[in-house]
C-alpha positions, 0 to 999 in steps of 0.5 A: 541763325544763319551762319556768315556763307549763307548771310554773304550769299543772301547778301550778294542776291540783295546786291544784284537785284537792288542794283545800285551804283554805289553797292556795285562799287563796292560789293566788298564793303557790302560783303563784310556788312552783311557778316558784321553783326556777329563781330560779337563773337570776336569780341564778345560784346552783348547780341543786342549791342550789333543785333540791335533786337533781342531773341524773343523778338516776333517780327522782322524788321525791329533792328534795323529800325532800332539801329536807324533810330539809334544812328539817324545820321546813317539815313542821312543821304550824302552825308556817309562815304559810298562804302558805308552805305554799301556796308549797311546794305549789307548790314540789314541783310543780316539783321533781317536773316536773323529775324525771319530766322527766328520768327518763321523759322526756329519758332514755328519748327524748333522752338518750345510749341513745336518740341512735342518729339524732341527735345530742347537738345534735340531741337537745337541740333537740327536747326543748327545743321539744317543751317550748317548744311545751307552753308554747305550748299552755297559754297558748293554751288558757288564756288567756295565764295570765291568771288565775294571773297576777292572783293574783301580787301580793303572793304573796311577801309573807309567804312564809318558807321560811328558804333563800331569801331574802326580798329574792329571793323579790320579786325573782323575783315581779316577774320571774315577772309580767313574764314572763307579759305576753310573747307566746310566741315561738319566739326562747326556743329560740334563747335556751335553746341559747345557754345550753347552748352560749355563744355557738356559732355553729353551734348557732344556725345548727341551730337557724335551721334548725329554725325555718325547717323548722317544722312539719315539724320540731317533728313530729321531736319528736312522732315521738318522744314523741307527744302522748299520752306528754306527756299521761301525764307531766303526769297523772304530775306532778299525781298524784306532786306530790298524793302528797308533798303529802299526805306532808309537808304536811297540809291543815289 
């Protein structure tokens, strides 16, 4: 799934052309929602527990109705703080990001019924830095993130969304700034497959390689999804995140 540069860039497209007050006011608490599912790799929670949808889901959209059927009171207008409601915006970005991931993106070109070169090893090493190299475009396009990441301080503050924690929600806010002041680096990707496969050898030996083959070998990736498909997933993204923004938080 995309990694936190891409979702707080999407995040930051959603908030533009969604152009509501409250967002606007609060682009910080906005910022962090949309990185918060993955609080999980901090605290090492279950993925459905912030995801609210498994991995095997097929369509888009199955966690943010889960998160608002398990939380009715997060739609209930009036009756949230401006910037918790900025931070669901957020919030659904991510979620929606990491569903169109899977279903239109890792499924069609990174999944088993596409895997008739690759394999599963080989798989999971493209589709990690064909993300890798999205983040690696939209800090270098937008200035490291500098903007968003000025607007961090505090955005936690008077966040309340009942199935996370206030303590974690500043935790996670701290952790969020100081990421966004690391130079991108090709290491993440050696890092992401640890974490798939811990402590494996010879998955770190593949993935030595792929870096030593770069460029040649990020292009593997873009023989699979070219650039104008990552463009379309992330036209999808804003305009499906607009969509159930609109459905279940209204912009007065």
């Amino acid at each position: 799934m995309p990694n936190l540069p891409m979702h707080i860039f999407l995040a930051c497209e959603v908030a533009r052309e969604l152009d509501w007050g409250f967002v606007n006011d609060n682009l910080g608490s906005c910022f962090l929602g949309s990185t918060a599912p993955d609080v999980r790799a901090m605290t090492k929670w279950e993925r459905e527990r912030t995801h609210f949808a498994p991995l095997t889901i097929r369509e888009s959209g199955s966690g943010t109705r889960r998160m608002f059927e398990q939380n009715p009171h997060l739609a209930e207008n009036g009756s949230q703080s401006r910037e918790t409601r900025s931070f669901l915006v957020g919030y659904v970005s991510h979620l929606t990001a990491d569903e169109i991931w899977i279903t239109s993106m890792f499924h069609p070109h990174f999944g088993v019924e596409s895997r008739v070169t690759d394999t599963q090893l080989e798989a999971h090493i493209l589709d990690r830095a064909l993300q890798l190299d999205m983040d690696r475009a939209v800090l270098r396009e937008n200035d490291g993130l500098s903007g968003p990441a000025a607007h961090l301080s505090g955005s936690g503050a008077a966040v309340d969304v009942g199935f996370l924690e206030s303590e974690v929600i500043q935790e996670w806010q701290e952790w969020v700034a100081r990421f966004l002041t690391w130079d991108f680096s090709w290491e993440r990707l050696k890092r992401a497959l640890n974490r798939m496969y811990r402590d494996n050898g010879e998955v770190q030996e593949a993935v030595d390689h792929f870096l030593v083959a770069m460029p040649d070998s990020l292009q593997r990736a873009y023989d699979k999804v070219p650039d104008w498909d990552v463009q379309a997933y992330q036209a999808r993204v804003i305009s499906e995140t607009i969509q159930q923004a609109k459905e279940y938080l209204s912009a007065a």
